[in-house]
Phi, psi and omega in degrees: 000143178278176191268130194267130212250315190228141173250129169265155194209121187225181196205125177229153187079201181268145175329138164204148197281141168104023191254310168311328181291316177315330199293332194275319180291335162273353184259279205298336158290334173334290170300351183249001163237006171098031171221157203259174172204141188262135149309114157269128209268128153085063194358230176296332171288353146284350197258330183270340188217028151071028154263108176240165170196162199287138160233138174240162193306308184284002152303338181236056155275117183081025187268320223294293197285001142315107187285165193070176163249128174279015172243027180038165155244179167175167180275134186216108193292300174006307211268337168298320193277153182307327166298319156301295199281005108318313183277005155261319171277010165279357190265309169275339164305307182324308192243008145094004182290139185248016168170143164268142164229142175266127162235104173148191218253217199300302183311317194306312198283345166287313191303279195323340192271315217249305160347282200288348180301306184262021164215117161286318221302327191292145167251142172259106156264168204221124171228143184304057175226107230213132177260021167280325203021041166284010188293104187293159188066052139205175252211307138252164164298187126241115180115004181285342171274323146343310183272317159341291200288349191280301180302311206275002184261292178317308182323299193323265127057298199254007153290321140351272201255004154291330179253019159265328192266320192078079174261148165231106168275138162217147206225142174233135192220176195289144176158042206303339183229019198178132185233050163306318198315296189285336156325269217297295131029270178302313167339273202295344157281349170102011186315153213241308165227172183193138174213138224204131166267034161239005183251149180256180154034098166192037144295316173283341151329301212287358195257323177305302192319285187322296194277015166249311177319316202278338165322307181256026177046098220215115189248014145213148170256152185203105187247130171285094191248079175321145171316317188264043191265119178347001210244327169129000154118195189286313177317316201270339215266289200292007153315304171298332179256336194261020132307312196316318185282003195329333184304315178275152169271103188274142176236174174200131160228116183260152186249353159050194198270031152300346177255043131257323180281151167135151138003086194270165226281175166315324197277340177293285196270005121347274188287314193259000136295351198283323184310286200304316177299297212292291187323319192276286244290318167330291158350280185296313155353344212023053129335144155192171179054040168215142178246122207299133176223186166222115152268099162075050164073357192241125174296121197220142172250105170277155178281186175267268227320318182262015174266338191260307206273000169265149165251142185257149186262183189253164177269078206302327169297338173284339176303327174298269197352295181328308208297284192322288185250056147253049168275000000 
């Protein structure tokens, strides 16, 4: 591998608070280490239609608390055919870049994988940032706490006025393949039940749950439903169940993509200055088809290949844990 003079840095899929600390954390080491670095705009759909642009240390001044990316995202059908992505590395040839760093989730970082296969000489590196935190081989995420924190607030919030009412609420939160959101979420809100598309059949838990609850006059519920949970989302879930229930006034609030947005959290902009720093350093290291993560608290290099081709699990005891202590 050559000695790398300029780094590209782009932020793909959908948008998490805490992306901009990244951006900042690989642009001002970038520069502490003598090297220059291009934005690249609009992820991969910038990298196939030439949007770049100069970052200098005071381009990423006053970002760190900003929610979004200042390099925008987007989705890029392009960049799956073999003809984008020649025409982004003839693009990144073009403008002297000698290596990428990805910023953004499974899809993005499968794209730098099947990328860096058919073009070696770019080395690619990868950081995890997604407010789902299915990514394998880290630990967090960048923006999974943020949002964690967007839901348990909005939960406090309809608990409220759910045990003014004798409410049975289901709340629906982002989590179309994956039910970190909503696991953790319900914890720390006191969820009564949580359905997870990683758990099967657990309407009829929930309908058992409910007529031993309702039994001991229990005068509000607040059930945690991920997006993708097998039952068809919150709407179809409490369908199926408030004939049973009459007693209760059943509701549904999806919370949608206020939990991409806001402000991110210390724990946010934390982790994702520790990622932009680990990614340039990986780098000079001459690393490449690996993505920085963090394990047990220790900064780590995963390959793409077992970051795509492994799935991180959900903790079936905290799922026990729920059961237990929503008696």
């Amino acid at each position: 591998m050559g000695m790398i003079k300029r780094v590209g840095i782009l932020t793909s899929g959908g948008d998490a608070p805490g992306m901009n600390a990244a951006i900042r954390g690989v642009v001002r080491t970038a520069i502490y280490y003598g090297l220059e670095v291009t934005g690249i705009r609009h992820g991969y759909h910038g990298m196939i239609h030439n949007h770049f642009v100069e970052l200098k240390a005071h381009s990423v001044s006053d970002i760190l608390g900003r929610g979004g990316t200042i390099l925008k995202t987007a989705r890029s059908k392009e960049f799956m055919e073999p003809d984008g992505r020649r025409r982004a590395y003839e693009n990144l040839k073009e403008a002297e870049i000698d290596a990428v760093v990805v910023i953004g989730g499974d899809g993005s970082l499968t794209g730098a994988r099947v990328f860096c296969d058919e073009y070696y000489d770019i080395p690619f590196v990868g950081i995890p940032g997604t407010i789902d935190n299915d990514i394998y081989g880290t630990d967090y995420t960048i923006g999974y706490d943020t949002a964690l924190n967007t839901v348990v607030e909005a939960v406090d919030k309809i608990r409220d006025t759910a045990g003014s009412h004798n409410r049975l609420f289901f709340i629906e939160v982002m989590g179309r393949d994956a039910g970190f959101i909503a696991l953790k979420s319900g914890i720390a809100a006191g969820a009564e039940a949580i359905l997870i598309p990683e758990v099967e059949h657990q309407v009829e838990d929930l309908r058992a749950y409910l007529d031993k609850d309702f039994k001991r006059k229990k005068s509000s519920n607040i059930i945690i439903v991920a997006e993708g949970d097998e039952e068809g989302g919150a709407f179809a879930i409490a369908d199926r169940v408030k004939d049973d229930f009459r007693e209760y006034d059943v509701r549904v609030s999806v919370l949608g993509h206020i939990q991409r947005g806001g402000t991110p959290s210390a724990f946010d902009r934390v982790t994702a200055s520790k990622l932009g720093y680990a990614a340039v350093e990986a780098l000079m290291d001459d690393q490449k088809s690996v993505m920085v993560g963090i394990r047990h608290s220790e900064l780590d290099l995963v390959p793409f290949r077992k970051v795509i081709k492994l799935k991180k699990k959900v903790d079936p005891n905290e799922m026990q844990m729920v059961e237990i202590l929503s008696v």
